[in-house]
C-alpha positions in Angstrom: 0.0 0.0 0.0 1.1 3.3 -0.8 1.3 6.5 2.0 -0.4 10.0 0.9 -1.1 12.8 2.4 -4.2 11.4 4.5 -2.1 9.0 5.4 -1.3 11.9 7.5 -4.2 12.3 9.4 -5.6 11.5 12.4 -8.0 9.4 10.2 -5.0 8.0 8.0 -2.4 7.3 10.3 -3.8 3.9 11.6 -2.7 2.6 8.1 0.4 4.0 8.0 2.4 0.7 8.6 0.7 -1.1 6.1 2.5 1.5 3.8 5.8 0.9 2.4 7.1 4.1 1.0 7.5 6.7 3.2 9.6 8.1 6.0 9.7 10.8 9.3 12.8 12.6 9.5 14.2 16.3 9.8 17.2 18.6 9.7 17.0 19.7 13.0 19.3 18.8 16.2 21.9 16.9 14.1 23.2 13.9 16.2 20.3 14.1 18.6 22.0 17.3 20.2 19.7 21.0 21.1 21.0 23.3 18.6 19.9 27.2 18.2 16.8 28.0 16.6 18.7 29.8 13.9 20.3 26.5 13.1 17.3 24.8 12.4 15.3 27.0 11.2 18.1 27.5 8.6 18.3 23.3 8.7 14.6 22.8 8.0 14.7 25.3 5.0 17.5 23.2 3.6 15.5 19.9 4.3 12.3 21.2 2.1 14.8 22.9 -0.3 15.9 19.5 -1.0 12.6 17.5 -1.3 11.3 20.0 -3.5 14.0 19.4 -6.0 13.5 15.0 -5.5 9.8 15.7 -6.0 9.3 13.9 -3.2 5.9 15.2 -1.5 5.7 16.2 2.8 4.1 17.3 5.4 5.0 18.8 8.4 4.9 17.6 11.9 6.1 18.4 15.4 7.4 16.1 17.7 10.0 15.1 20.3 13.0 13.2 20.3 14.7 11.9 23.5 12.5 14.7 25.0 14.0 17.6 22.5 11.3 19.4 21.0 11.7 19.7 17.0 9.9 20.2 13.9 10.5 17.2 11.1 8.2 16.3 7.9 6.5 13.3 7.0 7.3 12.4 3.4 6.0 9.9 1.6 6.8 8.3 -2.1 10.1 7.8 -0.7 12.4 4.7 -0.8 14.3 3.7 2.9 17.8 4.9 1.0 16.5 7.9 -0.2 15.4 8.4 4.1 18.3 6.9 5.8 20.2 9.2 2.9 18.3 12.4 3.5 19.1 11.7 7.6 23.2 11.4 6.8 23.1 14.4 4.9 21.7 16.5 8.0 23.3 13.7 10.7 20.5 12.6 12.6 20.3 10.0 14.2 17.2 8.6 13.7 15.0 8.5 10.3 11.5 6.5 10.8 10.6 4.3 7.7 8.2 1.3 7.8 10.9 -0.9 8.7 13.1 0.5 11.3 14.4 3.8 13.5 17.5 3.8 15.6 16.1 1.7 18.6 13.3 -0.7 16.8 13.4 -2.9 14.2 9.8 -3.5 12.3 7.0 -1.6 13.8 3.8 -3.0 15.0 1.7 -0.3 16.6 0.7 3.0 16.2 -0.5 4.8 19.1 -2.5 7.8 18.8 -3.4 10.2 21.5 -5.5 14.1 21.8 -2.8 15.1 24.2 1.2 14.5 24.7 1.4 12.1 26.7 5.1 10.2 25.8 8.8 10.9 25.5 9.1 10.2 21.7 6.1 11.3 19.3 5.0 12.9 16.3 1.9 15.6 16.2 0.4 16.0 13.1 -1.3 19.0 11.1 -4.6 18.1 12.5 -3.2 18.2 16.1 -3.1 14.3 16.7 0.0 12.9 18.5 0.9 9.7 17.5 4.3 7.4 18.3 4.8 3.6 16.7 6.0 1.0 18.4 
C-alpha cells in the first residue's frame, strides 16, 4: 500500500504501517544534540529545499526526540535509501521508515493520543500525537 497525504491524518495514520514508502525525519538537532533556533530554522529550509527538488511530497509535523522538541516532515513516495540518505546528509540520528528507527526494528503499533502524553512522538497537522512502536 502506498502512504499519501491522508495517510497523515488523524483518520490516515492507523494505516500508516501497512505503507511501504514513506519516512519521518528532519534537519534539526543533528546527532540528537539541542542546537539554536537559527540553526534549524536554517536546517529545515534546507531539508524542504531538497525535497522539492526530489519531487518527493511532505508534510510537516512536530514532535520530540529523547525529550527535545523539534519540527520534522512526513514524506511519503520515498524509498528507505533515499530516508536513511536524507538523515546522513543533515546527521541525525534517527530517520522513521516502515521498517526501522535507531532503537526498533519493524514496527507494529501506532498509538494515537489528543494530548502529549510520551517521550518520543510525532503531532500531526490536524493536532493528533501519535508514536509507533
Amino acid at each position: 500500500m502506498k502512504a499519501t497525504r491522508e495517510t497523515f491524518t488523524r483518520d490516515g495514520i492507523g494505516t500508516l504501517l501497512d505503507c511501504t514508502d514513506w519516512a519521518i525525519l528532519t534537519a534539526e538537532n543533528p546527532a540528537g544534540v539541542q542546537a539554536t533556533k537559527e540553526y534549524n530554522a536554517h536546517a529545515m529550509l534546507s531539508l524542504d529545499r531538497v525535497l522539492v527538488a526530489l519531487g518527493l511530497p511532505s508534510v510537516r509535523l512536530t514532535g520530540t526526540y529523547n525529550g527535545i522538541w523539534e519540527n520534522s516532515v512526513a514524506v511519503w513516495d520515498i524509498t528507505e535509501k533515499q530516508a536513511k540518505g536524507l538523515g546522513g546528509l543533515f546527521s541525525q540520528e534517527t530517520v522513521l521508515t516502515h521498517t526501522s528507527s535507531k532503537d526498533i526494528v519493524g514496527f507494529s503499533t501506532v498509538h494515537l493520543s489528543d494530548e502529549q502524553e510520551w517521550k518520543n512522538y510525532s503531532r500531526l497537522p490536524d493536532g493528533t500525537y501519535f508514536r509507533l512502536e
